[in-house]
Structure formats: C-alpha cells, structure tokens
VOBA-487004 format. One record per residue: y, x, z of N, C-alpha, C in turn; chain; residue number from 1. Coordinates in pm, 1 decimal, padded with zeros to 6 digits. Atoms other than C-alpha are relative to their C-alpha. Example, Ala and Ser with C-alpha at 12.3 -4.5 7.8 and 13.67 -1.06 7.14 Angstrom:
// VOBA-487004
     n.yy     n.xx     n.zz    ca.yy    ca.xx    ca.zz     c.yy     c.xx     c.zz chaine num
 -00119.0  00089.0  00000.0 -00450.0  01230.0  00780.0  00120.0  00090.0  00000.0      A   1
 -00119.0 -00082.0 -00006.0 -00106.0  01367.0  00714.0  00109.0 -00077.0  00073.0      A   2
END
This chain:
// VOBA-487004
     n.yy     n.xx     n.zz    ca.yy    ca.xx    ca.zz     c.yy     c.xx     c.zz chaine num
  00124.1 -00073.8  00022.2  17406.8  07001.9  17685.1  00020.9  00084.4 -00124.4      A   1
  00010.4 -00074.3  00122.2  17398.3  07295.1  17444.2 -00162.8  00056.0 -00017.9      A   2
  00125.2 -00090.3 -00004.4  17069.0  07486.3  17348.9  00039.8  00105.2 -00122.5      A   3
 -00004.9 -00138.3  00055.1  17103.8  07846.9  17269.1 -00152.8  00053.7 -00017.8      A   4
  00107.2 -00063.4  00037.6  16874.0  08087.9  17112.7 -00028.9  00058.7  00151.7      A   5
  00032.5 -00115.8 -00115.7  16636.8  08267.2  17335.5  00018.8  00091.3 -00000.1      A   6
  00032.3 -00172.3  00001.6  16674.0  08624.5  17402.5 -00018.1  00058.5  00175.2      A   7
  00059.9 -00047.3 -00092.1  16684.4  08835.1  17679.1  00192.5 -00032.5  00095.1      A   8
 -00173.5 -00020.9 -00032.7  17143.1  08802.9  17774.4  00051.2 -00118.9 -00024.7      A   9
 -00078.4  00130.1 -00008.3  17268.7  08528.0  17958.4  00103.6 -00064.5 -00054.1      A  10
 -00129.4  00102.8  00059.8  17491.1  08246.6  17787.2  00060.6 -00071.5  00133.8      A  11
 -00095.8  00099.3 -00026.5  17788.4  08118.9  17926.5  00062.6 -00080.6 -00055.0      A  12
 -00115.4  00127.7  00035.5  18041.4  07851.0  17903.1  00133.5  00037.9  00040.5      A  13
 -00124.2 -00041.5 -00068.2  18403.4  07917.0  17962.6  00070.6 -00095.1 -00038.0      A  14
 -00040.7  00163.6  00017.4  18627.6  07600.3  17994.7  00168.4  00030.7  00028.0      A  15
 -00108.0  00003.4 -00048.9  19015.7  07653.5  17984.8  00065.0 -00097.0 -00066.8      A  16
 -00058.4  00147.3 -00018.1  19274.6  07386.1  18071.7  00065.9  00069.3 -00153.1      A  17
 -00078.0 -00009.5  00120.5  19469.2  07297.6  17712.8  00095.2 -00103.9  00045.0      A  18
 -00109.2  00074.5 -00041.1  19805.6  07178.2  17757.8  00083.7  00061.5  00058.0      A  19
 -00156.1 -00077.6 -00085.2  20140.4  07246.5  17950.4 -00053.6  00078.2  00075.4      A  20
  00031.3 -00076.4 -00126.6  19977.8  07381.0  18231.2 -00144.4  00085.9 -00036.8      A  21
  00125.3 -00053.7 -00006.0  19703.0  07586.8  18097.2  00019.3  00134.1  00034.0      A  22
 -00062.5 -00158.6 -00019.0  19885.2  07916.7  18139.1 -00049.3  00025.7  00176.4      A  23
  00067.8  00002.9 -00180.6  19846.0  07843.3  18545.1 -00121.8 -00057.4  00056.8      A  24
  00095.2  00034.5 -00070.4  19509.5  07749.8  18578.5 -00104.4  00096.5 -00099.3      A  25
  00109.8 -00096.6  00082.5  19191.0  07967.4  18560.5 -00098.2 -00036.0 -00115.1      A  26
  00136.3  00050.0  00114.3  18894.2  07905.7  18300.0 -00066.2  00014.5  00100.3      A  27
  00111.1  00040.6 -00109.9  18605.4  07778.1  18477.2 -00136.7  00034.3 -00097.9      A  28
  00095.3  00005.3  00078.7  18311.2  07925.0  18395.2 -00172.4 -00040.3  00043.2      A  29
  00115.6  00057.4 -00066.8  17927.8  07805.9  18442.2 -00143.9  00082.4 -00117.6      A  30
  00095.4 -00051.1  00082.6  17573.3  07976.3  18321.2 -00064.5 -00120.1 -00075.6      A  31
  00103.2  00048.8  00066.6  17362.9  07817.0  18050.3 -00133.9  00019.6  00025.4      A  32
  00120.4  00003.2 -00014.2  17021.1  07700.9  18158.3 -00075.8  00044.6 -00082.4      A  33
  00057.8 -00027.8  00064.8  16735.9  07785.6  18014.2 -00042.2 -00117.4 -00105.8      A  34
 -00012.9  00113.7  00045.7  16718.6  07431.3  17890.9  00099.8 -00072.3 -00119.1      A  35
 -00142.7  00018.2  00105.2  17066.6  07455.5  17707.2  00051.6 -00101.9  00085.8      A  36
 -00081.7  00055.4 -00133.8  17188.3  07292.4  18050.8  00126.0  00057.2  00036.4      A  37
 -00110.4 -00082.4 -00107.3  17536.2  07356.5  18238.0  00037.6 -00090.4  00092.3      A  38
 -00104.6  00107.3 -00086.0  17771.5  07191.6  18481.8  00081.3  00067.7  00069.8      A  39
 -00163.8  00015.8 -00104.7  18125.6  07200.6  18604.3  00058.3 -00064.2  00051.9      A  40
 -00076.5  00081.8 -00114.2  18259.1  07081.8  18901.4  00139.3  00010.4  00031.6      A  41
 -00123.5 -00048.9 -00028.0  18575.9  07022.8  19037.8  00078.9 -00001.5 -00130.1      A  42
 -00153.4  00004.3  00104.1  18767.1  06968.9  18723.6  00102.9 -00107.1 -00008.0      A  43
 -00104.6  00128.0  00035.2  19058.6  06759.0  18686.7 -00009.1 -00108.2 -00142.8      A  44
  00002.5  00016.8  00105.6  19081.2  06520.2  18442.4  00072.8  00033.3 -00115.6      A  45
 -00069.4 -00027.5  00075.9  19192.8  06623.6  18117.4 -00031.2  00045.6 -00136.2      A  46
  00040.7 -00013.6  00078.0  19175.9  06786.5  17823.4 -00059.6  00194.9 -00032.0      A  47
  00025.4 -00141.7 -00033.7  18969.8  07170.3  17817.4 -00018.4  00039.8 -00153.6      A  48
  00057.6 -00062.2  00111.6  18899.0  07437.9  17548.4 -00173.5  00039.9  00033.0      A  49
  00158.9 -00030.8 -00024.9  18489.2  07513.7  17524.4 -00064.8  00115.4 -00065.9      A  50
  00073.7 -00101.6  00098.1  18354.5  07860.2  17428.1 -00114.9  00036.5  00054.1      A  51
  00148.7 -00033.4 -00035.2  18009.0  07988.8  17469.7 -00024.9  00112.6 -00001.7      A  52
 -00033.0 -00098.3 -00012.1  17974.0  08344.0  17529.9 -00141.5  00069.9  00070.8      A  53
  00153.1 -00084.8 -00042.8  17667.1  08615.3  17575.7  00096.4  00137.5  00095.2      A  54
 -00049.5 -00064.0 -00065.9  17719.5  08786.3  17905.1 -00073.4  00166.0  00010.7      A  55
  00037.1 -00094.8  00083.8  17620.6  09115.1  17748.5 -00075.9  00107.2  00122.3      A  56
 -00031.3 -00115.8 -00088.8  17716.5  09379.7  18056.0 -00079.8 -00083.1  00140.9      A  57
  00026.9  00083.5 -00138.5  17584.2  09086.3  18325.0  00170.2 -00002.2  00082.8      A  58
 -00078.6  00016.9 -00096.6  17901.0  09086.4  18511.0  00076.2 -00158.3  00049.2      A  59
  00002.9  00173.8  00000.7  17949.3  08667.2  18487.6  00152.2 -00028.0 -00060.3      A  60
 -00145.8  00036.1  00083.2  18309.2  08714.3  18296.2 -00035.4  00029.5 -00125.3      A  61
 -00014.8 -00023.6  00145.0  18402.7  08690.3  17910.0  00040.2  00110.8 -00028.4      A  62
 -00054.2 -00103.8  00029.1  18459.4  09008.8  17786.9  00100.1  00027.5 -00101.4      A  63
 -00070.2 -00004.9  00078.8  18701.1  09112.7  17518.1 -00158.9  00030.5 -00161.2      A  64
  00059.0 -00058.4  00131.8  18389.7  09293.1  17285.7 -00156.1 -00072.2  00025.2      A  65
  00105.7  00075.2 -00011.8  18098.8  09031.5  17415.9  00009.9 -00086.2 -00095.2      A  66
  00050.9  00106.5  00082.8  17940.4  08813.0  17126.7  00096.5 -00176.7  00071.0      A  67
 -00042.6  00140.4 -00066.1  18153.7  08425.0  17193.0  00020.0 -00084.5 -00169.5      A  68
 -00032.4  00067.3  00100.0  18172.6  08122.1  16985.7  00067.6 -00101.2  00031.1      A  69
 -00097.4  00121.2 -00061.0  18435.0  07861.2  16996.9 -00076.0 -00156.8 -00014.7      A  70
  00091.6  00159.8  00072.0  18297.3  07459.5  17037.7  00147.6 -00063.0 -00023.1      A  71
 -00145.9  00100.7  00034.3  18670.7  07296.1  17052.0  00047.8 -00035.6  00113.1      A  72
 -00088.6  00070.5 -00152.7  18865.2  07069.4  17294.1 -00096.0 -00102.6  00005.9      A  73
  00072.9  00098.4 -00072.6  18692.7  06839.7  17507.7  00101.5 -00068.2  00078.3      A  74
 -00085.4  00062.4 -00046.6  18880.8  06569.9  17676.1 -00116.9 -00063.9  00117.6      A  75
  00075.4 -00012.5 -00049.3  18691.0  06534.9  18000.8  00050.8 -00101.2  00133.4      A  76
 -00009.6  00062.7 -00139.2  18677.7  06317.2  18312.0 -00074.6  00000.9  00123.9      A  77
  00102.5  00010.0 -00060.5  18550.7  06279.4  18631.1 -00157.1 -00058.0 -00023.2      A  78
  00147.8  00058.4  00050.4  18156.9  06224.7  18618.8 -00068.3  00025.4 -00165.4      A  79
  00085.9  00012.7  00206.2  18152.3  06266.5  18212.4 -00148.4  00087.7  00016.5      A  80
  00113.9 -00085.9  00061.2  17854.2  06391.5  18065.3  00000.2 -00005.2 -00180.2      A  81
 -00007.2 -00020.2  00173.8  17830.1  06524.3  17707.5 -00120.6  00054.9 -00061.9      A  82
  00057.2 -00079.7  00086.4  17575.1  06630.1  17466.2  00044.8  00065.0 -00139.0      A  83
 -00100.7 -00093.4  00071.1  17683.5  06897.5  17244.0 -00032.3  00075.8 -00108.5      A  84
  00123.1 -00010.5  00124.1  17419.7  06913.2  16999.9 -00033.2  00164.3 -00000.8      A  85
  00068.2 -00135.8 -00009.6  17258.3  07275.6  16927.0  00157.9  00122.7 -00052.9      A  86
 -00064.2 -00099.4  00039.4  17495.5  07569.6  16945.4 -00039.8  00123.6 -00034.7      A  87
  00027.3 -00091.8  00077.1  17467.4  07869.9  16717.1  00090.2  00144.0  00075.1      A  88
 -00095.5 -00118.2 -00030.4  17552.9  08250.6  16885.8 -00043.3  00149.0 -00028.5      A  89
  00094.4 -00121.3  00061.7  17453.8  08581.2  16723.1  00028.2  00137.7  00086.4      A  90
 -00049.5 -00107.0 -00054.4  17466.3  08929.0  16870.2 -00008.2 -00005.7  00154.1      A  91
  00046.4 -00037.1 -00137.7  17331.8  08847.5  17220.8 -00089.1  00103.5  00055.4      A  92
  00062.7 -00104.3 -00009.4  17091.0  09138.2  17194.6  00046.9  00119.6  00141.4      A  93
 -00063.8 -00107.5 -00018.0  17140.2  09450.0  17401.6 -00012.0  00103.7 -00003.3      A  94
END
C-alpha cells in the first residue's frame, strides 16, 4: 500500500526483476488506486526494484522526463502483501 498526493496525473508502480536475470525480464507495471492501493500478479518469487512514477502524458509507461521516485528492493513472494507507508512524489502536475 502506498498513498500518494492527490492531483489530477495518474501514479504508477514499476517493479523490475534485481539480480542475474533482470536484464531479460520486463518491469511490471500496475496503477495506483485512489486509495494508495496496487497489485501485481504473476510474479515470480524473488527479489524486485520499486519506483513510483506520475504518468504525466497518460500513456501507462515510465517515461525518461516523467516525475519518479525510487522505494528500494523488495524481496517478494507468492501471495505477499506489503504496506509501504506514505510515499512522497512532486511534479505530478500538468
């Protein structure tokens, strides 16, 4: 669970594998509720990177010049659930 500021420019999540094999697998990404909700399916277990990212243009990818903030590595398993206390992201405006 994160909770982002309100504005008007959807937050994402973008989740890539960390480790040997992260080069060959995509980042998985999922919208932020209005709740400071997400969920990703389908992941393997392991260990991911977690950034949070204002989808500026709408197009549902990270951009290079879109507002993002890094949370860290998550080490993740089937079923987990995490709370992820309040995340901070500036420059979602548009």
């Amino acid at each position: 669970i994160v909770t982002a500021q309100p504005d008007t420019i959807a937050k994402w999540i973008e989740l890539f594998a960390a480790g040997a094999d992260s080069a060959s697998l995509p980042p998985r990404r999922s919208q932020v509720g209005k709740k400071g909700t997400f969920s990703v399916s389908g992941l393997r277990p392991g260990r991911f990177r977690l950034t949070l990212f204002c989808d500026v243009n709408g197009n549902g990818g990270h951009d290079a010049a879109e507002p993002s903030t890094p949370f860290g590595d998550l080490d993740l398993a089937p079923g987990s659930k995490r709370q992820l206390g309040t995340w901070r992201i500036t420059g979602c405006q548009p």
